[in-house]
C-alpha positions in Angstrom: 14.6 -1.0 16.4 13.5 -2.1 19.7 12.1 -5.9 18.7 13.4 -8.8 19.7 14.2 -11.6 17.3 13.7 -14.1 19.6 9.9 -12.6 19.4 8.8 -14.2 16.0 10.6 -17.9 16.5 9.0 -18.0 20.1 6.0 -16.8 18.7 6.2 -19.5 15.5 6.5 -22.2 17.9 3.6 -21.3 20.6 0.8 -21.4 17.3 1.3 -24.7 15.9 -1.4 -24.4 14.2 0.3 -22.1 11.8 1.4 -25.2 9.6 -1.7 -27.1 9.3 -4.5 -25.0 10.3 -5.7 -20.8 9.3 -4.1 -18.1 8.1 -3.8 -16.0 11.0 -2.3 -12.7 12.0 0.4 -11.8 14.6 -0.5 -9.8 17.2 0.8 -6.2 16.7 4.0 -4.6 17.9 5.6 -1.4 18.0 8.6 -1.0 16.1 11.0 2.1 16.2 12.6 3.9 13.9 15.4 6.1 13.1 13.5 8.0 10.5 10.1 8.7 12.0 7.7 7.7 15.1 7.5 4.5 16.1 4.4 2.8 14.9 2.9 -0.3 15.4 3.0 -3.1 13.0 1.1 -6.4 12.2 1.7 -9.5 10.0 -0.4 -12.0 8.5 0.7 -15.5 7.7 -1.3 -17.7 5.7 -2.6 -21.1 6.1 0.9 -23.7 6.2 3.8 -20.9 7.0 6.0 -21.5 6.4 6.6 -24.3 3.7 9.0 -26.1 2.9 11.0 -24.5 0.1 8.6 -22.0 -0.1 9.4 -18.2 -0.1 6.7 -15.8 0.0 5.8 -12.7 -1.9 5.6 -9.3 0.9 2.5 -7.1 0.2 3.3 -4.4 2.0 0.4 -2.1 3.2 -0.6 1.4 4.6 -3.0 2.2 7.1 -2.3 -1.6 9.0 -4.6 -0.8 11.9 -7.7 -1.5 9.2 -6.9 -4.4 7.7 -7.6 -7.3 9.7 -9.4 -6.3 12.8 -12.9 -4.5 13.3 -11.5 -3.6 16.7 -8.7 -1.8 15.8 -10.0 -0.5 12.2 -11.6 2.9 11.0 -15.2 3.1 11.6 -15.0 -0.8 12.9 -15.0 -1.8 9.7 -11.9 -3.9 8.2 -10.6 -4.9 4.7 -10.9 -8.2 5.1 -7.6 -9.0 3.7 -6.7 -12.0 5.6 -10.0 -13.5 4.6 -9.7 -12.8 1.0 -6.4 -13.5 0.5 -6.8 -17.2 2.5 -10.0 -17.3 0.0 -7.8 -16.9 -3.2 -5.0 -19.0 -1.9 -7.5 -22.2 -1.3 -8.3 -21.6 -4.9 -5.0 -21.7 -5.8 -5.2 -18.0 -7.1 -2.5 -16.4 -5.8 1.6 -16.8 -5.3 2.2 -17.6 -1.5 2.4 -14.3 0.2 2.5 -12.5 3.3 0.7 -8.9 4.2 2.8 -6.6 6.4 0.3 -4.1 7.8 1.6 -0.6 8.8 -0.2 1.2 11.0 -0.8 5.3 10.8 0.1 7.5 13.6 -1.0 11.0 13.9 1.3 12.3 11.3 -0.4 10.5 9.0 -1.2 12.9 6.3 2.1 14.5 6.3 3.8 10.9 6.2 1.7 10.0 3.4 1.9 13.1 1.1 4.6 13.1 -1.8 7.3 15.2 -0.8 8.7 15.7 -4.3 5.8 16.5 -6.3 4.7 18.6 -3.1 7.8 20.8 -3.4 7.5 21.3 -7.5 4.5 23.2 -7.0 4.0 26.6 -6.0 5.1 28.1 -3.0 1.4 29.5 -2.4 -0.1 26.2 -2.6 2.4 24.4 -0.4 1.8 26.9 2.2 -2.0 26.4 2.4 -2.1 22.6 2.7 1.1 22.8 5.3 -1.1 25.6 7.5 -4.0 23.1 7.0 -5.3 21.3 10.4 -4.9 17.7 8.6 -1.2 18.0 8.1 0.5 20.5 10.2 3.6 20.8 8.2 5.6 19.8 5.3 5.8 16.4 4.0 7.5 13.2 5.9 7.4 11.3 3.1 10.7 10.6 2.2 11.6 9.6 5.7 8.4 7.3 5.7 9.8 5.3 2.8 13.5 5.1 4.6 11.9 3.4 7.5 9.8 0.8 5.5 13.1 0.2 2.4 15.7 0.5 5.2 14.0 -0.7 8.3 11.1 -2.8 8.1 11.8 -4.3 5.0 15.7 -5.8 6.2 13.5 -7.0 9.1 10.8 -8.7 7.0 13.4 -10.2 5.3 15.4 -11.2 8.0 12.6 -13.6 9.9 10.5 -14.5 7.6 10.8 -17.2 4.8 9.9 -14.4 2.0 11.3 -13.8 -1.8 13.3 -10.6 -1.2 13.4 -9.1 -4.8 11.1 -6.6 -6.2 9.3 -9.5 -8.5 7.5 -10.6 -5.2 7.5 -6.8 -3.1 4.5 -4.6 -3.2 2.6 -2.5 -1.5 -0.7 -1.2 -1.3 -2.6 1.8 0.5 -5.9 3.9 0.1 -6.6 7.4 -0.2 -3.2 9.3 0.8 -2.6 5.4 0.8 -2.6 5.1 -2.4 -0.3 8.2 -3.0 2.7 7.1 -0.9 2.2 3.4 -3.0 2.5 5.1 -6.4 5.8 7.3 -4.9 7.4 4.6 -3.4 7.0 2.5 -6.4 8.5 5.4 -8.1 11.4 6.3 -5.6 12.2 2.3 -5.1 11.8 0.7 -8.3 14.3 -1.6 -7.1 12.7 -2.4 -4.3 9.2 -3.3 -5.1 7.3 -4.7 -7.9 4.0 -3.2 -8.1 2.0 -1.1 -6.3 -1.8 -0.7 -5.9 -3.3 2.5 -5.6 -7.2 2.7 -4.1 -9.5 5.9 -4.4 -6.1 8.2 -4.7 -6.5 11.5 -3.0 -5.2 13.3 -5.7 -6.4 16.3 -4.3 -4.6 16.6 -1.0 -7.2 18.9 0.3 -10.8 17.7 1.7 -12.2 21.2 1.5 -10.6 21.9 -1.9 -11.1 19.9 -5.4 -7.6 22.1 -6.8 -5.6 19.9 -9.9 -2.2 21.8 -8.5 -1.3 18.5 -6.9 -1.9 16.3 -9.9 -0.2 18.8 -11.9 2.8 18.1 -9.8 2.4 14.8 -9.9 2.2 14.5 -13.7 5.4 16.6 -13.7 7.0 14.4 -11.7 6.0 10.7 -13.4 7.1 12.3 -16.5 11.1 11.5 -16.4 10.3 8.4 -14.2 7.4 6.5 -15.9 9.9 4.8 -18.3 11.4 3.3 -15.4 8.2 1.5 -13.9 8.1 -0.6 -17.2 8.2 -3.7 -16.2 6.3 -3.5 -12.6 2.7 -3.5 -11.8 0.4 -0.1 -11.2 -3.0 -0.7 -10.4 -5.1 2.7 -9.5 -9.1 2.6 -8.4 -11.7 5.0 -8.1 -15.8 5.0 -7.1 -17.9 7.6 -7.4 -19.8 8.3 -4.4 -18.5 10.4 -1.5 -15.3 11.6 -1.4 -14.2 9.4 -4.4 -16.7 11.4 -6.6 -13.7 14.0 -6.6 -10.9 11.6 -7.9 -12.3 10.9 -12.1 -11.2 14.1 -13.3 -7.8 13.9 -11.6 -7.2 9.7 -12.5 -8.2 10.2 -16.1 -5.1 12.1 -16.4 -2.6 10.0 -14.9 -4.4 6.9 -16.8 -3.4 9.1 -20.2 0.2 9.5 -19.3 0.3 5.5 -18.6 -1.2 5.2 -22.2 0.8 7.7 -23.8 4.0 5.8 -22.6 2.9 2.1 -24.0 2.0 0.7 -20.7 -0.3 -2.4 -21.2 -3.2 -3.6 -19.5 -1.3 -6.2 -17.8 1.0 -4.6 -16.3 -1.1 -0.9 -15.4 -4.7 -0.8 -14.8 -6.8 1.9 -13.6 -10.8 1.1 -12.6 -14.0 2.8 -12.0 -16.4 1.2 -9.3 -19.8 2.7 -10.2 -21.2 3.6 -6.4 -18.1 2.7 -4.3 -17.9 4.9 -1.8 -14.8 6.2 0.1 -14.4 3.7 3.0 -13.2 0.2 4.1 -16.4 -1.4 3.2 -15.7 -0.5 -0.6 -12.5 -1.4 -0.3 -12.7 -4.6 1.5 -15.2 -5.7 -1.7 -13.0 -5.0 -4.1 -9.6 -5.8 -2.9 -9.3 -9.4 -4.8 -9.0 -7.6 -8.1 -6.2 -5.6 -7.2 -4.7 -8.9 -5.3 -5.3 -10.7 -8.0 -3.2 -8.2 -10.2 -0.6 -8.4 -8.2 -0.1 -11.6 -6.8 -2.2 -13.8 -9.2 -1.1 -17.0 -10.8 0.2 -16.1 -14.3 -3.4 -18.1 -15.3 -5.9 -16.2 -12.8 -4.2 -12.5 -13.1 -7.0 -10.1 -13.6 
């Protein structure tokens, strides 16, 4: 990775007002990889980085570009994140944390689409999403998650005063977002914690409402659910736009959570009547899932 350490201590020292002032967010840098295209990434610190004994929990998150900055985010509209999480940290909500936001690039689609549940289903069906415009190809999933587990992660780690185990590592995305959370969470149970999953396009397709993908999917969780016992899921749907699509599909993967004893507190699944498919939704409803995740054992919702 071409990043120089020196770049985070210089950086630390030139915004003092990181230890008595706001929560603020790193300016964004590229950072290569030996798995996939570089990408450019962005950090938020909250208000006092570092602490004094303090280590951090990591929320890891998707689509980084959106999260902080109108300039740089879909539409010019952000999540908010910084703001709500510096919200529920003056309340005294939330465990100390960092976000690590990583942006998309162009293969975005194919980066965030499931490779193994993509390859269990039929050939037919893998053929017409791969000759589809939006992805181009087969899945970079599993290469994806290599550079965030093998890459970023070692780096987070490395420069940051942050609780390494999975107790206090998650991650987060929306849309194809929130598919890549739920497989990483699967393929790295040892890595992270709890993932949360917003408006999951369990569909794959835009033009095409088809449950071959969820089929997959279930297929798939089925020998690995048992494993996730003990970390955090947290799924979300609305029911305007493109979310109107996603009930039929969640409901399904909310009965296979059930059906293996998962409780409330530790997987959660939740309809937003009128949410639409976009970062406005999203940015007024991402406390809950923070909450979930990162919440004081007394404010977890």
């Amino acid at each position: 990775m071409r990043l120089n350490p020196l770049f985070i201590i210089g950086y630390l020292m030139a915004v003092p007002h990181l230890l008595f002032g706001q929560g603020h967010v790193m300016p964004a840098f590229e950072m290569s990889s030996s798995f996939c295209d570089a990408r450019k990434i962005s950090i938020w610190l909250p208000d006092g980085y570092p602490r004094p004994g303090v280590k951090y929990a990591v929320l890891y998150m998707h689509d980084g570009q959106n999260l902080f900055d109108t300039a740089t985010a879909y539409g010019h509209k952000e999540w908010q994140v910084d703001e709500t999480l510096t919200a529920l940290s003056k309340d005294d909500r939330i465990v100390p944390c960092i976000v690590v936001g990583i942006w998309n690039t162009p293969k975005r689609f194919r980066e965030y689409a499931p490779a193994r549940p993509f390859a269990m289903m039929a050939e037919e069906a893998q053929k017409e999403i791969e000759n589809a415009p939006l992805y181009g190809g087969q899945p970079l999933s599993d290469a994806y998650l290599r550079f965030i587990v093998e890459e970023l992660k070692p780096w987070v780690d490395a420069h940051f005063e942050v609780d390494r185990s999975p107790k206090s590592t998650f991650i987060a995305g929306s849309s194809m977002g929130g598919l890549i959370s739920l497989y990483a969470l699967c393929e790295y149970p040892q890595v992270f914690g709890g993932a949360a999953c917003f408006s999951t396009h369990w569909p794959l397709r835009l033009s095409k409402n088809s449950p071959a993908f969820t089929n997959a999917v279930i297929e798939y969780l089925k020998p690995r659910i048992s494993g996730l016992h003990g970390h955090k899921i947290y799924f979300d749907y609305g029911t305007e736009t493109l979310d109107a699509l996603y009930e039929i599909h969640q409901l399904r993967i909310d009965s296979l959570f059930r059906a293996e004893g998962f409780p409330e507190s530790s997987s959660r699944s939740v309809k937003f009547e009128g949410a639409a498919h976009n970062e406005v939704s999203w940015a007024e409803r991402f406390h809950i899932p923070a909450l979930f995740l990162l919440g004081k054992k007394e404010n977890q919702e």
